[in-house]
KEKE-3310 file (N, C-alpha, C; in steps of 0.2 Angstrom, whole numbers, plus 5000, padded with zeros to 4 digits):
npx = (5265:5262:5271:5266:5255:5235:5226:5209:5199:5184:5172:5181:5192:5205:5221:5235:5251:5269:5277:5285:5283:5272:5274:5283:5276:5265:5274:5278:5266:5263:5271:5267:5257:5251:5254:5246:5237:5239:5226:5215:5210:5197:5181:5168:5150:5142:5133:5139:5148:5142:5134:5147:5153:5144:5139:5129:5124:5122:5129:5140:5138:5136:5149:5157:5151:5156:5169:5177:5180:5191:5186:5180:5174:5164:5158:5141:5141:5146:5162:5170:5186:5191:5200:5207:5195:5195:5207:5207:5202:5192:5182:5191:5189:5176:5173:5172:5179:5181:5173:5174:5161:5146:5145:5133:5121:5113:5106:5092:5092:5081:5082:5078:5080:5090:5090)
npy = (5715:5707:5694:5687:5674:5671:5663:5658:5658:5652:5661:5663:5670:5678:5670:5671:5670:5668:5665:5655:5648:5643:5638:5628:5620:5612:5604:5593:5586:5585:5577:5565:5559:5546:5540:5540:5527:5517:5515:5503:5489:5492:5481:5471:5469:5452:5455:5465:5458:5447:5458:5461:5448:5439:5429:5419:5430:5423:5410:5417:5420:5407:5400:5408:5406:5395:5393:5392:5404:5417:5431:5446:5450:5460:5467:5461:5460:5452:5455:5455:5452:5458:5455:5444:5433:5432:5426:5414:5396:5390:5396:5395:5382:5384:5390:5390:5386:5391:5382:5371:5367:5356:5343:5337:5346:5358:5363:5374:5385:5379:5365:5361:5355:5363:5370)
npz = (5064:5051:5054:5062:5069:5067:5075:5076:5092:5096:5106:5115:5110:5101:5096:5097:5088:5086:5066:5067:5078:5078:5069:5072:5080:5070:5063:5070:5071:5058:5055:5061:5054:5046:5033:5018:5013:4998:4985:4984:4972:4965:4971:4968:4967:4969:4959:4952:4947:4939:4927:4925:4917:4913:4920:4933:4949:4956:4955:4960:4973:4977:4976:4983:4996:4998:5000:4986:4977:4979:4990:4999:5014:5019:5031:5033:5018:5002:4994:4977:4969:4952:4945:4955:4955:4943:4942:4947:4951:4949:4942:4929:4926:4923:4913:4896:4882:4866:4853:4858:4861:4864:4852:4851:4852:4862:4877:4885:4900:4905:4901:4889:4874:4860:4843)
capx = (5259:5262:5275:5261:5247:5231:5218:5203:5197:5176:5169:5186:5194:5209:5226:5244:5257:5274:5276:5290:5280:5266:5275:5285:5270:5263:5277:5277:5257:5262:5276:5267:5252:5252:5257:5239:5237:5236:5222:5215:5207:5188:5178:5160:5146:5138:5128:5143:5151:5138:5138:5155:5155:5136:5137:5125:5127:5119:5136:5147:5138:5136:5157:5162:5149:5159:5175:5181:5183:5194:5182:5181:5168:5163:5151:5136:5142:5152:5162:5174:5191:5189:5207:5208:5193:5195:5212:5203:5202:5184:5180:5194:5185:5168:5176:5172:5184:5177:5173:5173:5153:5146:5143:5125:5116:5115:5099:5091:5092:5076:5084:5076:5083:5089:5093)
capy = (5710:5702:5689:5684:5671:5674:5658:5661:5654:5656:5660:5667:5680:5678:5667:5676:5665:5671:5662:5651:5644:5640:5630:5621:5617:5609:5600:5586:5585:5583:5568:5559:5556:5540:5537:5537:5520:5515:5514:5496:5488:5491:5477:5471:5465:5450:5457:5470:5454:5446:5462:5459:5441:5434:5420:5423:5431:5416:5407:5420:5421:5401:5400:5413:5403:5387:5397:5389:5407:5423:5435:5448:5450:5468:5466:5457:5459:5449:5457:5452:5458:5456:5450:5437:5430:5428:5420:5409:5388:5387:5402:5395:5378:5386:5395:5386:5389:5392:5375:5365:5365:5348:5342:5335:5351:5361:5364:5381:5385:5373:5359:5360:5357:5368:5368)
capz = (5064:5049:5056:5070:5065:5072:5078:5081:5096:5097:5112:5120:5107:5096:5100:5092:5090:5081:5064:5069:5086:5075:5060:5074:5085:5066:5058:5072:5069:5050:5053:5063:5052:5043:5025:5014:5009:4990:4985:4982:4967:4966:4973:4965:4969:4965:4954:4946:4945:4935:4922:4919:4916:4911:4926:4936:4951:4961:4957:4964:4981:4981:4977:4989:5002:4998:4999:4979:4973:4983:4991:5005:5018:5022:5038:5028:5011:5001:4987:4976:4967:4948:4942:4958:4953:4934:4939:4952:4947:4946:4934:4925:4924:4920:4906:4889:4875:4859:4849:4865:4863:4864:4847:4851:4854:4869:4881:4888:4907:4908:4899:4883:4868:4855:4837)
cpx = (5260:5269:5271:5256:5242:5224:5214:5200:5188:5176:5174:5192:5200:5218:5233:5249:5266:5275:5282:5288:5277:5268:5278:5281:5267:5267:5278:5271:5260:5266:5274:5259:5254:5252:5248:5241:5236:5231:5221:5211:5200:5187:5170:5157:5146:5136:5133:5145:5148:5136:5142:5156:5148:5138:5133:5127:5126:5126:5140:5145:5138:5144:5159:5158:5154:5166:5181:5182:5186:5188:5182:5175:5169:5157:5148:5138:5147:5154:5170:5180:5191:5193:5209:5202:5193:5202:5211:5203:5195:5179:5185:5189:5176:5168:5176:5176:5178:5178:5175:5166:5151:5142:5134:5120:5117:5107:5100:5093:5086:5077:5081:5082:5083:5092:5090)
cpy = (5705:5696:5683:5678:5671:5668:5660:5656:5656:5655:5661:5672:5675:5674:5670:5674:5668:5665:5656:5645:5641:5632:5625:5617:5613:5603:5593:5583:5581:5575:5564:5557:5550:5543:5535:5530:5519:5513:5507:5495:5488:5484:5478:5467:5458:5450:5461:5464:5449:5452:5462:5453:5438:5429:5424:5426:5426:5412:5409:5419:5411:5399:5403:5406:5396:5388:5392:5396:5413:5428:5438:5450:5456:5467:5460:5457:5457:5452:5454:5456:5454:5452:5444:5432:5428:5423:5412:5401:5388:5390:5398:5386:5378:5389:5389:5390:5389:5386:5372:5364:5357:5348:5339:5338:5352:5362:5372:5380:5379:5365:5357:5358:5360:5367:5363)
cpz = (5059:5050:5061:5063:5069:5071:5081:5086:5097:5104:5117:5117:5101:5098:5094:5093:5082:5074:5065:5074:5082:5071:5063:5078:5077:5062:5063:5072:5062:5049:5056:5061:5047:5037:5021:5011:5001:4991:4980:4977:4969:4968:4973:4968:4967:4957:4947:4943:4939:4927:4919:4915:4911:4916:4930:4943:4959:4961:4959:4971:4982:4980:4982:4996:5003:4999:4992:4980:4980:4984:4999:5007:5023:5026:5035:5023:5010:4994:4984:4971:4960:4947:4947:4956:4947:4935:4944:4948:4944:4941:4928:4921:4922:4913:4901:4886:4869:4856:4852:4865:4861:4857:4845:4852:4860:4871:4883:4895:4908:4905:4893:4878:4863:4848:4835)
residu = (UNK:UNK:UNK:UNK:UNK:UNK:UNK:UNK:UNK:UNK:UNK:UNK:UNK:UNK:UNK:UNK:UNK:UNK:UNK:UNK:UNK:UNK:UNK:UNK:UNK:UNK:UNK:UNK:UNK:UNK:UNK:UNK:UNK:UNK:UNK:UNK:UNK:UNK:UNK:UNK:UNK:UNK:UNK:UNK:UNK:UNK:UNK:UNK:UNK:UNK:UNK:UNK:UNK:UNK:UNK:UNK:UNK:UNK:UNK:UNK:UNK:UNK:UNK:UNK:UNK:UNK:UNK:UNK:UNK:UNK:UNK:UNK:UNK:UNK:UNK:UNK:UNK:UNK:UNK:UNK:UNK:UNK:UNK:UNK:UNK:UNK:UNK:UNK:UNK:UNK:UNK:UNK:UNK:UNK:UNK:UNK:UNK:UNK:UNK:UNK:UNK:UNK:UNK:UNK:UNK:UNK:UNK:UNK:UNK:UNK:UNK:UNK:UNK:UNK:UNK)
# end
């Protein structure tokens, strides 16, 4: 008996197949499953996207809406792959260098002046 394999079938007893039937009844199942896919770079929210960066995340969804920056659309939700959009044009032109600030002061979000 230990050459046999033994499935249990519920609700009708036990099925006994030699181990030979079994493995070749299995190895066509096994080659004809697809290939796992790699797995793909996270994608963030908005909001993750905002996290990582400081921009808000009000400019990522108003870019995606305007399609400047790459982003993919899962149902309702729009999310975004980090490394396409940091190499993106309009992050690139939002991006200040260091010592590009305007030399006549800078304002807050409300347009105040500061300094």
């Amino acid at each position: 008996m230990a050459d046999r394999v033994l499935i249990p079938l519920p609700g009708v007893g036990t099925l006994a197949l030699d181990r030979e039937v079994y493995e070749a009844a299995l190895i066509p199942i096994a080659a004809a499953a697809p290939p796992a896919a790699a797995p793909s770079a996270k994608l963030l929210s908005p909001e993750e996207m905002e996290a990582a960066t400081s921009i808000p995340a009000s400019w990522y969804a108003t870019q995606a809406r305007e399609r400047r920056i790459p982003f993919r659309k899962l149902g309702r939700y729009v999310r975004f792959d980090f490394d396409e959009v940091m190499a993106s044009e309009p992050l690139q032109r939002r991006a200040i260098a260091p010592g590009q600030m305007n030399c006549t002061g800078s304002r807050d979000r409300k347009g105040r002046a500061s300094g």
